[in-house]
C-alpha positions in Angstrom: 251.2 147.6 39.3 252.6 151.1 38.2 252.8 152.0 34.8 256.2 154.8 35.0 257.7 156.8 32.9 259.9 154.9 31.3 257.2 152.2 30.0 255.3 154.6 29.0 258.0 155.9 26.7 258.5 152.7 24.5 257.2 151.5 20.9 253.6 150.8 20.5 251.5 150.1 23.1 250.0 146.3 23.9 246.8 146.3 24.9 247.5 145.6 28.7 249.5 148.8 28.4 246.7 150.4 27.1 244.2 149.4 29.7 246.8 150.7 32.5 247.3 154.0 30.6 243.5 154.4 30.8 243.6 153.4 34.5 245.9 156.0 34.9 243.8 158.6 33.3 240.7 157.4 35.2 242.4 157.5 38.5 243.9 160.9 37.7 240.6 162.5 36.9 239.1 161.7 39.8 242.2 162.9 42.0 241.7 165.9 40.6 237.6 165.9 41.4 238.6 165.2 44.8 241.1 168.4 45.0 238.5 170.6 43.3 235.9 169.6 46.3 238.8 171.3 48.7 238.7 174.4 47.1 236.5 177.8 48.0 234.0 178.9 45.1 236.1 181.0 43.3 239.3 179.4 43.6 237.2 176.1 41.8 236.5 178.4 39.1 239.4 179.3 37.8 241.0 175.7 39.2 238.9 173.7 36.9 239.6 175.8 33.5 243.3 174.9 34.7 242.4 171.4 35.2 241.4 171.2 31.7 244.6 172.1 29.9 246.1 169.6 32.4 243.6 166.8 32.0 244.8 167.5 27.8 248.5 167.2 28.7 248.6 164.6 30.7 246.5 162.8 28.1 248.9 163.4 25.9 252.0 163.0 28.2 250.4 158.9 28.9 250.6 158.5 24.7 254.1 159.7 24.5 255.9 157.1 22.7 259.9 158.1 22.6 261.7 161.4 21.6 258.7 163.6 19.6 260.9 164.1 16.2 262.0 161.7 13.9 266.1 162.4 13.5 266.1 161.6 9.8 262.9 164.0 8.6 264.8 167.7 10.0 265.9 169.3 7.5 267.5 173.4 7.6 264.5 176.0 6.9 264.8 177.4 3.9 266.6 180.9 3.4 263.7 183.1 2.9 262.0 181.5 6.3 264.5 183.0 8.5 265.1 187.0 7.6 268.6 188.7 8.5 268.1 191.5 10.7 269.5 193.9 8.3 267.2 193.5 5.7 264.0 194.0 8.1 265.8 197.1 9.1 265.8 198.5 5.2 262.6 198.4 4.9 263.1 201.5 7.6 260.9 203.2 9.8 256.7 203.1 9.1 255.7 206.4 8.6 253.3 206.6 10.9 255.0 205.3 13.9 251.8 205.9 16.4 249.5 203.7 14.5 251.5 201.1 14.3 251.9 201.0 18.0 248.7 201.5 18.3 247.7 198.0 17.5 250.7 197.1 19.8 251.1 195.1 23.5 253.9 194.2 25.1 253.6 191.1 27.4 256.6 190.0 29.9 256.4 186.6 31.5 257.0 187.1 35.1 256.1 183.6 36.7 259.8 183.6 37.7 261.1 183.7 41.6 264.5 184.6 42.2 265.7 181.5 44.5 268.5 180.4 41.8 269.9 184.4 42.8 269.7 183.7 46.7 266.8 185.9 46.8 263.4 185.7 47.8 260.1 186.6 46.0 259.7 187.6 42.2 262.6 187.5 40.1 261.4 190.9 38.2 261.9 193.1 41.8 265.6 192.5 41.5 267.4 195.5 41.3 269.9 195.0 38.6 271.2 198.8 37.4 271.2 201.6 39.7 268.8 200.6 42.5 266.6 200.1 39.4 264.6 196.2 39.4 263.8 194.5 36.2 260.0 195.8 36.4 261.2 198.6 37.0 263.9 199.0 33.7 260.6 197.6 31.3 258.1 200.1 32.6 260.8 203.1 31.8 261.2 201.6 28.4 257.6 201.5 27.9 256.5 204.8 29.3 259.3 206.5 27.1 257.9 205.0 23.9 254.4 206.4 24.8 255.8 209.8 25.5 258.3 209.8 22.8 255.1 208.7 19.7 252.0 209.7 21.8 251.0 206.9 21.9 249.7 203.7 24.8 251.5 200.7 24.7 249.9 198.7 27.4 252.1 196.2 29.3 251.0 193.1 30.4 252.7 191.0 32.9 252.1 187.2 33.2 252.0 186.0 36.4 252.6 182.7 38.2 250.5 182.1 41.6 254.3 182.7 42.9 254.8 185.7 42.1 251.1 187.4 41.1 250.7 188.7 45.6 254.1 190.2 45.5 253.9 191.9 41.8 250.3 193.6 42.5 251.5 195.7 45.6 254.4 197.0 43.5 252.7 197.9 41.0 250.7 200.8 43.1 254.4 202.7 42.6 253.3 202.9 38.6 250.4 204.4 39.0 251.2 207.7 38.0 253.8 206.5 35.0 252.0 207.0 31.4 251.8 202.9 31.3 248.4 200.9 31.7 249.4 197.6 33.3 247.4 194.3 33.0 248.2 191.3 34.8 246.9 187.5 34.5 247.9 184.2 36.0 249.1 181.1 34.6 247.7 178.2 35.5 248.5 176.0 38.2 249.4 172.4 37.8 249.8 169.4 39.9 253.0 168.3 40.4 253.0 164.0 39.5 254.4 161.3 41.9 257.0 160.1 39.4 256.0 156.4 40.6 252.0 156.6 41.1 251.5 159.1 38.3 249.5 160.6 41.0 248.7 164.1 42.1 251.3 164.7 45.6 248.7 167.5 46.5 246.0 166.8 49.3 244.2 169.9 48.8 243.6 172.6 46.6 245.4 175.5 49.2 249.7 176.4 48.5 250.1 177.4 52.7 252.5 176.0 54.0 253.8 172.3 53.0 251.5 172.2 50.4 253.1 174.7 48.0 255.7 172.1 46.8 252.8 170.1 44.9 251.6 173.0 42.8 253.7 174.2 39.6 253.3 176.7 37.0 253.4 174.8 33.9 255.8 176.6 31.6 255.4 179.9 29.6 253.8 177.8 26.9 251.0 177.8 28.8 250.3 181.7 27.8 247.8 181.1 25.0 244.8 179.1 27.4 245.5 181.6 30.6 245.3 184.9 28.5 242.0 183.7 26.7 240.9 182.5 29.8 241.7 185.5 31.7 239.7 187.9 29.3 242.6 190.3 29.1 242.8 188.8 25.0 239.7 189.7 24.6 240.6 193.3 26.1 243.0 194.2 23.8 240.9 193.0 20.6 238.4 194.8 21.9 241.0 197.7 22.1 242.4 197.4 18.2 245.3 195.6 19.7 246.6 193.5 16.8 250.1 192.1 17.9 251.7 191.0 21.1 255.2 191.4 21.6 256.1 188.4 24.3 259.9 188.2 25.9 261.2 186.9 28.9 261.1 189.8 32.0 264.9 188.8 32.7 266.2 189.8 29.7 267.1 193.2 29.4 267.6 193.3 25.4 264.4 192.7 24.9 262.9 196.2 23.5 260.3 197.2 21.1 261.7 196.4 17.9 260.1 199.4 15.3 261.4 197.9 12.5 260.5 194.5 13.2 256.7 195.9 14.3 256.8 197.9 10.5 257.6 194.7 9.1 254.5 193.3 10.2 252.4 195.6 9.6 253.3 196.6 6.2 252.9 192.9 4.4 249.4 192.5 2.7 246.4 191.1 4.3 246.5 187.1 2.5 250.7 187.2 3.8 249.7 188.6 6.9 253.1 187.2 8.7 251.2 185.6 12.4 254.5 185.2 14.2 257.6 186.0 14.4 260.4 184.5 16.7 263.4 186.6 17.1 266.6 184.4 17.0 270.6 185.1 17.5 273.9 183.2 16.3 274.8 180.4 18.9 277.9 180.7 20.7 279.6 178.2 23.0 277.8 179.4 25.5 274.3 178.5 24.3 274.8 174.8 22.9 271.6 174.2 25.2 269.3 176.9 23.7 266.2 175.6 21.3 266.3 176.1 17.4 264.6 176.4 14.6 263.9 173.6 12.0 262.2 172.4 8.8 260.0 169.7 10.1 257.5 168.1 7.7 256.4 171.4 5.8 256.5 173.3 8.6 259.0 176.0 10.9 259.4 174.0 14.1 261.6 175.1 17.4 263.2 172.1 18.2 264.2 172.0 22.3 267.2 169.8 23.8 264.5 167.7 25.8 263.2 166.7 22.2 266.0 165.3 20.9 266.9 161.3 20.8 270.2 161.1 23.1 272.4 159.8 20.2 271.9 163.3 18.3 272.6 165.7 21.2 275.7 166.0 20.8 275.0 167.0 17.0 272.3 169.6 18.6 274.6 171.2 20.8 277.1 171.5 17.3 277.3 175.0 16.5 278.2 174.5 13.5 275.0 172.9 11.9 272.8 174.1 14.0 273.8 177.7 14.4 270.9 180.0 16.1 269.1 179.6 18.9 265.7 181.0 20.3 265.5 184.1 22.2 262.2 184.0 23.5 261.4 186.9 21.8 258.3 187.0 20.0 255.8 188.7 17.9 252.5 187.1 17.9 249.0 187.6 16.0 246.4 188.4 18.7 243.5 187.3 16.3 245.6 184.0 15.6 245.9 183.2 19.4 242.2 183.7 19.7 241.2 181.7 16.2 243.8 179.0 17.4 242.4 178.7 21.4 238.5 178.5 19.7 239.7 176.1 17.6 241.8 174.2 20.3 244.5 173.3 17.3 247.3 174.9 19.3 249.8 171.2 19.2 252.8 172.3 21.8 255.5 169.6 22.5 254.9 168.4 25.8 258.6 168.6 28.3 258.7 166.0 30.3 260.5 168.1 34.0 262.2 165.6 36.8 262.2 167.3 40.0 263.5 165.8 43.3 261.6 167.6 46.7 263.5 168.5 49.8 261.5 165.0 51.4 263.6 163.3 48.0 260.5 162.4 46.7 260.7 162.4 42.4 257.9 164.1 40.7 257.0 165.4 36.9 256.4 168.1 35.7 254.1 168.9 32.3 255.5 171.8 30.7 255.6 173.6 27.1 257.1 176.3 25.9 255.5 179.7 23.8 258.1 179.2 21.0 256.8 175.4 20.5 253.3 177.1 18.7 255.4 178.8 16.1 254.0 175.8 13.7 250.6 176.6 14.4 250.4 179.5 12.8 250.6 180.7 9.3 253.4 182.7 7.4 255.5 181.9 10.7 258.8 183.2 10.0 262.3 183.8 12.3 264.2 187.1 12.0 267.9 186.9 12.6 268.7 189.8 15.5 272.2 191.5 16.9 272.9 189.6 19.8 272.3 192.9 21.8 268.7 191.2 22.2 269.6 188.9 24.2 270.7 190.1 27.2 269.5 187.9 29.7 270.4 187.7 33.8 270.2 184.5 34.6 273.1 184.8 37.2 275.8 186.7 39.2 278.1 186.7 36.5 275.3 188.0 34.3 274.6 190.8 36.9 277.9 191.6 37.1 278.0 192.4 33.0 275.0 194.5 33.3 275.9 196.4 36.5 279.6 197.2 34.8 280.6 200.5 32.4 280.0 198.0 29.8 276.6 199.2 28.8 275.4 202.5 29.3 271.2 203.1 30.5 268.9 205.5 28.8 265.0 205.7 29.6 265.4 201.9 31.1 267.1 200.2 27.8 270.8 199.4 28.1 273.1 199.6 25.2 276.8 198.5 24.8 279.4 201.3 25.9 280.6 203.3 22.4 283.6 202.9 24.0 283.7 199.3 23.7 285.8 198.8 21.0 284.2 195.3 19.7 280.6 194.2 20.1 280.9 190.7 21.7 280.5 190.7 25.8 282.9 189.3 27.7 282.6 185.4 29.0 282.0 185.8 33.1 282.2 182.8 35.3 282.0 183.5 38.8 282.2 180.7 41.8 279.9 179.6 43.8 280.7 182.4 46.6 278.8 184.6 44.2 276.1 183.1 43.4 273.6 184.9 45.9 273.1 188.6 45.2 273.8 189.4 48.3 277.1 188.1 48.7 277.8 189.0 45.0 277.3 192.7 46.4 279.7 192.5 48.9 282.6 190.9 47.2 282.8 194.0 45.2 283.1 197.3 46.5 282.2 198.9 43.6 282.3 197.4 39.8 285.2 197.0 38.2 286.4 198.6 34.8 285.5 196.1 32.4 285.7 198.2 28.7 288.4 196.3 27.7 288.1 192.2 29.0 287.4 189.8 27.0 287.6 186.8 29.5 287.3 186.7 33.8 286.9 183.4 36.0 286.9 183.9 39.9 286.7 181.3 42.1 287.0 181.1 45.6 286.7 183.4 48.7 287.8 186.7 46.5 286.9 190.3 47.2 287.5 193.3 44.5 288.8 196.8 46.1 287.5 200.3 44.8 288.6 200.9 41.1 289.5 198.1 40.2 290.2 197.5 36.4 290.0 193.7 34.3 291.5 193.6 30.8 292.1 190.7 28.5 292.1 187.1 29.9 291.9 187.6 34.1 291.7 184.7 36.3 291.7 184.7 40.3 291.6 181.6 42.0 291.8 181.3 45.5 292.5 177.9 47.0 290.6 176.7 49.9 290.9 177.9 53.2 292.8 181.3 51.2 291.5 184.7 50.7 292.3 186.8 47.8 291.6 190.7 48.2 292.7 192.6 45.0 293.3 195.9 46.0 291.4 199.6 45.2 292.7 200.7 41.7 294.5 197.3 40.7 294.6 196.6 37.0 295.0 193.0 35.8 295.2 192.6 32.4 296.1 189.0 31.2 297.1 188.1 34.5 296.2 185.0 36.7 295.8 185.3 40.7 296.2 182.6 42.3 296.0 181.1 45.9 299.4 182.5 47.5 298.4 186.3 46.0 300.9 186.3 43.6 300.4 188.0 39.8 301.2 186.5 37.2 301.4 186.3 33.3 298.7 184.7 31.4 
């Protein structure tokens, strides 16, 4: 008899429940013996230090018992625990901008592939802005804030077994940039028969078939794979004092001086230990995580987390009205006192998949925001949307690629001639969703300074000098093919199926 999911997920457990859940665990532990005896020498190494943080969440994942918050105990932080933007910014500049950076890193998380794109390999070797990829944008950034302060802001790049191969032969073309680059892996994870609560894997290898029944297991998992890679101990070892972690997709996510003075300049005993950058919601990110007050405590509260009859309230923007960036600032000594320690308590989310086969699987994940209530004088700092620019899609790529932002030593900042700060809201259909066809549906990108709103859907193509303003939508029906012509301007204008303009 199966113990699934959705028992495992009710009140308190009986004690035949009990003695199935520690079937379960039995069974699981020695699956994962049996995989370990598959692998070569050094591949067990590392495999069993990732088994362990999996043995722990699955553990934890068999004592779930319903949604992990109680509705009726959130409450809204309180004022002082999330800081405006502005008033970290009058604090100004530290006066001694090198030493401060000094004691900084800057860590991307580059497990990503870009299959969601249509392309193949790591997502970070996407060119997005003038032939430039994302790696390539975030070591510019970071070689021009060494040459600019004299200084040697490492970066570190965090790795998933996906992506690690492709990333390390890039990186040779870096080698002469003013930037030392570190790498490390996330772990790898067994993907869970949703039924047997089984590992799928038959062996320890990813060629071939087998690569489906390996995961990495979230970008929570950052705290175990850098102590466990050494390159922690590195950059203790180097004065290194703060990390400054962000997703490798988004493209707002530069050093922050002010933020970095702001840590640095509080006293010893209110040492702040992290800091999550967060932005005011908009329609468009009902889904994203958020902070709460949470039994004494900051907490990031995640959609997965919350009890179906409240996410509707979740998604509200009106009482819950930031969201989580993914941009955060991060005590190096806390990671390590927190990974001794083990007391790092990260919400476990629960990941259906269905394999090309249709076989349903789980996947364990957490997230690196989730720790924010581990550590002390924790605090959230309210940032210009500008920091959040993340590609996520073609109709992301197509903001970043347009005259709407402007690039200077790899950072990209909204046009001056862009006469309010919002961007505009891009939907694109489905015939752009890979890059490659995205690229040649336009033949170059259109004037976007002044649009506030574009939806295309359909087989459309864009002419030479081509210029959106206001509200533009082009739909072409099925089986029709809309070309706007070289220097067309639609402003407030719908296109429909038949190719005529009209009047929005």
């Amino acid at each position: 008899m199966s113990l699934t999911v959705a028992a495992l997920s009710r009140g308190p457990m009986t004690e035949f429940e009990e003695k199935l859940r520690q079937q379960h665990e039995d069974s699981m532990h020695r699956e994962l013996e049996a995989l370990l005896a598959t692998a070569s020498k050094a591949d067990a190494e590392v495999s069993r230090k990732d088994f362990e943080g999996f043995k722990n969440l699955f553990h934890r994942f068999l004592q779930v018992k319903g949604p992990s918050v109680d509705w009726a105990k959130i409450n809204r932080p309180p004022e002082e625990s999330i800081q405006p933007y502005d008033k970290i910014k009058a604090k100004g500049l530290p006066e001694n901008i090198t030493s401060c950076l000094n004691k900084l890193a800057v860590v991307k998380l580059n497990g990503g592939l870009g299959t969601s794109m249509g392309c193949k390999g790591p997502k970070s070797l996407i060119s997005v802005r003038n032939e430039n990829t994302f790696l390539d944008l975030t070591v510019q950034q970071i070689e021009h804030l060494n040459k600019t302060f004299n200084t040697d802001v490492p970066l570190v790049l965090m790795n998933s077994f996906n992506t690690d191969e492709d990333t390390n032969k890039i990186l040779q073309k870096y080698k002469h940039h003013r930037v030392k680059i570190h790498t490390f892996n996330q772990s790898r994870y067994p993907r869970i028969n949703k039924e047997s609560l089984l590992p799928i894997a038959k062996s320890m290898g990813v060629n071939g078939e087998n690569t489906e029944a390996w995961y990495p297991p979230g970008h929570g998992d950052i705290y175990a794979s850098f102590c466990n890679s050494g390159v922690l101990d590195k950059l203790l070892a180097e004065g290194r004092e703060y990390i400054f972690v962000s997703n490798i997709d988004n493209l707002g996510a530069t050093v922050d001086l002010f933020i970095l003075h702001h840590l640095m300049s509080q006293p010893a005993d209110r040492r702040c230990e992290f800091i999550m950058e967060v932005t005011d919601k908009t329609r468009a990110d009902v889904k994203g995580g958020t902070l709460i007050q949470y039994e004494d405590h900051l907490r990031l509260l995640e959609i997965a987390q919350v009890p179906k009859a409240h996410v509707d309230e979740f998604k509200s923007v009106t009482k819950f009205k930031i969201f989580n960036t993914n941009n955060l600032w991060i005590s190096l000594p806390a990671i390590k006192r927190l990974q001794e320690k083990n007391s790092m308590d990260l919400e476990i989310i629960v990941n259906p998949k269905t394999l090309d086969g249709g076989l349903n699987v789980i996947q364990l994940e957490t997230a690196v925001g989730a720790a924010i209530k581990s550590f002390k004088n924790a605090m959230g700092v309210n940032v210009p949307r500008s920091r959040f620019l993340p590609v996520k899609t073609s109709s992301d790529l197509l903001l970043v690629m347009s005259n709407l932002y402007s690039l200077d030593a790899g950072s990209l900042t909204m046009s001056k001639k862009r006469e309010f700060p919002t961007t505009p809201h891009v939907k694109l259909g489905s015939s752009f969703t890979k890059v490659q066809d995205f690229l040649t549906r336009f033949e170059n990108i259109p004037d976007m300074l002044e649009l506030d709103h574009l939806t295309v859907s359909g087989d459309v193509t864009f002419g030479k000098n081509v210029s959106l303003k206001g509200t533009v939508i082009i739909i072409a029906n099925h089986g029709d093919r809309i070309d706007i012509p070289a220097g067309a301007m639609l402003e407030n204008k719908i296109v429909s199926g038949n190719l005529r303009i009209l009047d929005h």
